[in-house]
Structures are given as structure tokens and as C-alpha cells.
Short mmCIF file of the C-alpha atoms (twelve columns), coordinates in Angstrom:
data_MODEL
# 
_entry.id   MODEL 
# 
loop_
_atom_site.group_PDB 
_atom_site.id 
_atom_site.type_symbol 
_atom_site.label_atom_id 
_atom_site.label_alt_id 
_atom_site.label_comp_id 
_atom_site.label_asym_id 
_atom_site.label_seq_id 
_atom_site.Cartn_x 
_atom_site.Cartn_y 
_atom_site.Cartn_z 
_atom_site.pdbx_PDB_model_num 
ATOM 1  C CA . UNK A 1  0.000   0.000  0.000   1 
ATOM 2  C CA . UNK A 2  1.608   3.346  -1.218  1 
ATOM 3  C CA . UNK A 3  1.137   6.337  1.133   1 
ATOM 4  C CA . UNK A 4  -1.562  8.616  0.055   1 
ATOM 5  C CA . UNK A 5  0.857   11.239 -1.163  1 
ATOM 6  C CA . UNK A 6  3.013   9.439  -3.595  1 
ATOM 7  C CA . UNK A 7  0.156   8.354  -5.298  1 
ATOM 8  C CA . UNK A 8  -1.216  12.147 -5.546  1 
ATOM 9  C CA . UNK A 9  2.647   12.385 -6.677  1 
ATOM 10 C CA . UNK A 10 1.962   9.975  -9.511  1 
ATOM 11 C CA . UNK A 11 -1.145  11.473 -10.064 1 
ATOM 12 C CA . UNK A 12 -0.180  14.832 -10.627 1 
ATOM 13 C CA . UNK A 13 -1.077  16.628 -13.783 1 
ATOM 14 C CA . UNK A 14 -3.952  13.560 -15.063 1 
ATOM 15 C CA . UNK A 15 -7.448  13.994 -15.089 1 
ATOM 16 C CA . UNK A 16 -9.547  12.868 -11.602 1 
ATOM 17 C CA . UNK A 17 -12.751 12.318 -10.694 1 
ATOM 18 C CA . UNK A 18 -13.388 12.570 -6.931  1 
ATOM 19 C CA . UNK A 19 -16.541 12.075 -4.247  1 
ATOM 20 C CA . UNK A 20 -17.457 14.763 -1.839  1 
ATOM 21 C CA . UNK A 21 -18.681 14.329 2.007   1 
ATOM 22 C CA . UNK A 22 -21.823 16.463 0.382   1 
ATOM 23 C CA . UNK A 23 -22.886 13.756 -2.204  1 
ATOM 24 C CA . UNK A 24 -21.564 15.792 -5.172  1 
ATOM 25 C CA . UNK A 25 -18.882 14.582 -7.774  1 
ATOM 26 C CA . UNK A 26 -16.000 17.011 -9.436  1 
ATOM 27 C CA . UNK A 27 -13.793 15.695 -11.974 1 
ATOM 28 C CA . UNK A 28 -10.778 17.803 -13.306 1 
ATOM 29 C CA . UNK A 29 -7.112  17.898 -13.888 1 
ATOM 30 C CA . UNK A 30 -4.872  17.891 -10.495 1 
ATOM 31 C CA . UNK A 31 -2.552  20.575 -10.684 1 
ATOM 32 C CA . UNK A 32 -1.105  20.828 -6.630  1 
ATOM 33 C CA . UNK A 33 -1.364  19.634 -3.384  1 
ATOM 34 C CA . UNK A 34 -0.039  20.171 -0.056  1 
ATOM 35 C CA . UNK A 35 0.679   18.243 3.005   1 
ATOM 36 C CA . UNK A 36 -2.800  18.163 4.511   1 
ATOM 37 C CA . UNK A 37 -4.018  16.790 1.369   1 
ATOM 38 C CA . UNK A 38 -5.416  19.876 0.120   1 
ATOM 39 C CA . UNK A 39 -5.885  19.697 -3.471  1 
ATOM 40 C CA . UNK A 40 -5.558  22.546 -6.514  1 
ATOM 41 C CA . UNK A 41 -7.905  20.643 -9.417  1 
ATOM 42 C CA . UNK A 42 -8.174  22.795 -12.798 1 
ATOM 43 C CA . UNK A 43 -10.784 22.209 -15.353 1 
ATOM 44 C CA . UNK A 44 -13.364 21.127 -12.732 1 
ATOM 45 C CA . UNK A 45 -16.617 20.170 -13.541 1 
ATOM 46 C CA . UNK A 46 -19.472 19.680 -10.880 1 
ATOM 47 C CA . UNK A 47 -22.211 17.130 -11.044 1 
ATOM 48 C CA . UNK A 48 -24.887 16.703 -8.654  1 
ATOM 49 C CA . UNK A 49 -28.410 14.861 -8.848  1 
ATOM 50 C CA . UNK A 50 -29.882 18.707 -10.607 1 
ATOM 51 C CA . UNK A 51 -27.094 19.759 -12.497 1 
ATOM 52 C CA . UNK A 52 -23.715 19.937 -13.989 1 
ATOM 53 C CA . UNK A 53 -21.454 23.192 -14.025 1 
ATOM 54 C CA . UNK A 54 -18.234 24.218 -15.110 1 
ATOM 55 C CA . UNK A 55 -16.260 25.697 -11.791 1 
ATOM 56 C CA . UNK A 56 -12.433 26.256 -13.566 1 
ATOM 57 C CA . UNK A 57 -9.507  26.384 -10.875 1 
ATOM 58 C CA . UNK A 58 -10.453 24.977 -7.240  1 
ATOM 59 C CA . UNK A 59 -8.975  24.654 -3.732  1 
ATOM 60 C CA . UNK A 60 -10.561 21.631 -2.622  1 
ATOM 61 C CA . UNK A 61 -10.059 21.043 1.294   1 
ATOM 62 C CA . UNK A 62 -8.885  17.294 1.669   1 
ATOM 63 C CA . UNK A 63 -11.084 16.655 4.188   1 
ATOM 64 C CA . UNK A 64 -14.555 17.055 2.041   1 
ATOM 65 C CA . UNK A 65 -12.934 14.405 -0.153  1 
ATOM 66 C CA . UNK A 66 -14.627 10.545 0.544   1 
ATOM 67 C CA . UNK A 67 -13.024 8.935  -2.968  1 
ATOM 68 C CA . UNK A 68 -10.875 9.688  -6.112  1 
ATOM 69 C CA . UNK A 69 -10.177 8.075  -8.948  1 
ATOM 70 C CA . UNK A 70 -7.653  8.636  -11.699 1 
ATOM 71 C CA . UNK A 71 -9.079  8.839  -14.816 1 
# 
């Protein structure tokens, strides 16, 4: 099992798609990241169970993230 920040290391720069404690899905390109896991995702998109909207550049707090997936 690789530690959770050399795989955002291998990661870095590929497309995403990640869960939210909220219920909502982004997906995106991961551009940064810091040592608590916070996360800089560019290109995001937003879906919930109403809609779908184009966000851009985020700061994502790590701890609203349940799941991600590279894509």
C-alpha cells in the first residue's frame, strides 16, 4: 500500500474524478497539493443529482474528499 501522497505524486497533472462528504462529484485535472491533502484541481466540472457546471480552478479542502479516482 503506497502512502496517500506518492500516489497524488503519480497522479499529478492527469485527469480525476473525486466524491465529496456532500454527495456531489467534481472531476478535473490535479494541478497541486499540499501536506494536509489539500488539493488545486483545474478544469473542474461539478455534477450533482440537478445539475452539472463548469467551476475552472479549485482549492478543494482534503477533508470534504470521501473517494478519487484517476481517470
Amino acid at each position: 500500500m503506497s502512502k496517500p501522497t506518492m500516489f497524488l505524486n503519480e497522479i499529478l497533472n492527469e485527469k480525476v474524478e473525486l466524491l465529496l462528504k456532500d454527495g456531489r462529484s467534481l472531476s478535473g485535472t490535479l494541478v497541486g497539493y499540499d501536506d494536509h491533502m489539500n488539493l488545486v484541481i483545474d478544469e473542474t466540472m461539478e455534477e450533482t443529482e440537478e445539475r452539472r457546471r463548469r467551476l475552472g480552478t479549485i482549492v478543494l479542502r482534503g477533508n470534504n474528499v470521501v473517494s478519487m479516482n484517476s481517470c
